[in-house]
DOPA-71853 format. One line per field, with one value per residue (C-alpha): residue number from 0; residue in three letters; x, y, z. Coordinates in steps of 0.05 Angstrom, whole numbers, plus 5000, padded with zeros to 4 digits. Example, Ala and Ser with C-alpha at 12.3 -4.5 7.8 and 13.67 -1.06 7.14 Angstrom:
2
i 0:1 .
aa ala:ser .
x 5246:5273 .
y 4910:4979 .
z 5156:5143 .
# end
This chain:
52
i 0:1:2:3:4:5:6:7:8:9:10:11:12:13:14:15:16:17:18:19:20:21:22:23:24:25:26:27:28:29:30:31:32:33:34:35:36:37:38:39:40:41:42:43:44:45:46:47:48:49:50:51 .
aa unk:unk:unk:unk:unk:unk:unk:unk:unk:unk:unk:unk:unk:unk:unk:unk:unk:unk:unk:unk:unk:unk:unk:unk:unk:unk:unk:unk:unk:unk:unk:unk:unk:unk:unk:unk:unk:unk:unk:unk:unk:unk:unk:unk:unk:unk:unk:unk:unk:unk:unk:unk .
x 7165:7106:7094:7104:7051:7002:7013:6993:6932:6913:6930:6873:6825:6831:6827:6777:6735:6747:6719:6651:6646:6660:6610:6554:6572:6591:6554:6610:6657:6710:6716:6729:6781:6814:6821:6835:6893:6914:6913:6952:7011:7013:7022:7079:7116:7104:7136:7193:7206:7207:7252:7304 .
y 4827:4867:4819:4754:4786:4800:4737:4694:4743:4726:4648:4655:4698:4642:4587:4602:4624:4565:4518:4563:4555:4481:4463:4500:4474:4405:4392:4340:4354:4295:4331:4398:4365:4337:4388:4432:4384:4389:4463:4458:4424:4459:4525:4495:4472:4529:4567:4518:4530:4606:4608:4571 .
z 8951:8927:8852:8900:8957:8895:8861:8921:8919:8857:8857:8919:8882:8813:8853:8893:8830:8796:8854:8860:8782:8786:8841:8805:8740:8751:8825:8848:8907:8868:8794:8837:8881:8818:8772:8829:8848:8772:8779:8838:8813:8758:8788:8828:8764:8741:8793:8787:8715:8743:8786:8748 .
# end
């Protein structure tokens, strides 16, 4: 339970990151929510992949 508690944590902490980095590089709320999107189901595939 502890690596799942801390891996939410730090999904959070990346994303989070990433979106501050995004709107001061790139200025546009729809390139953030896309590649944030991207991210997103990625992770989830990812987790997928994981747990089989």
């Amino acid at each position: 339970m502890v690596i799942e508690d801390a891996q939410t944590e730090i999904l959070v902490w990346v994303y989070t990151i990433v979106i501050i980095i995004f709107l001061i590089t790139f200025r546009s709320g729809r390139i953030m929510i896309f590649i944030i999107t991207l991210l997103t189901l990625t992770s989830i595939m990812n987790q997928g992949l994981m747990a089989v």
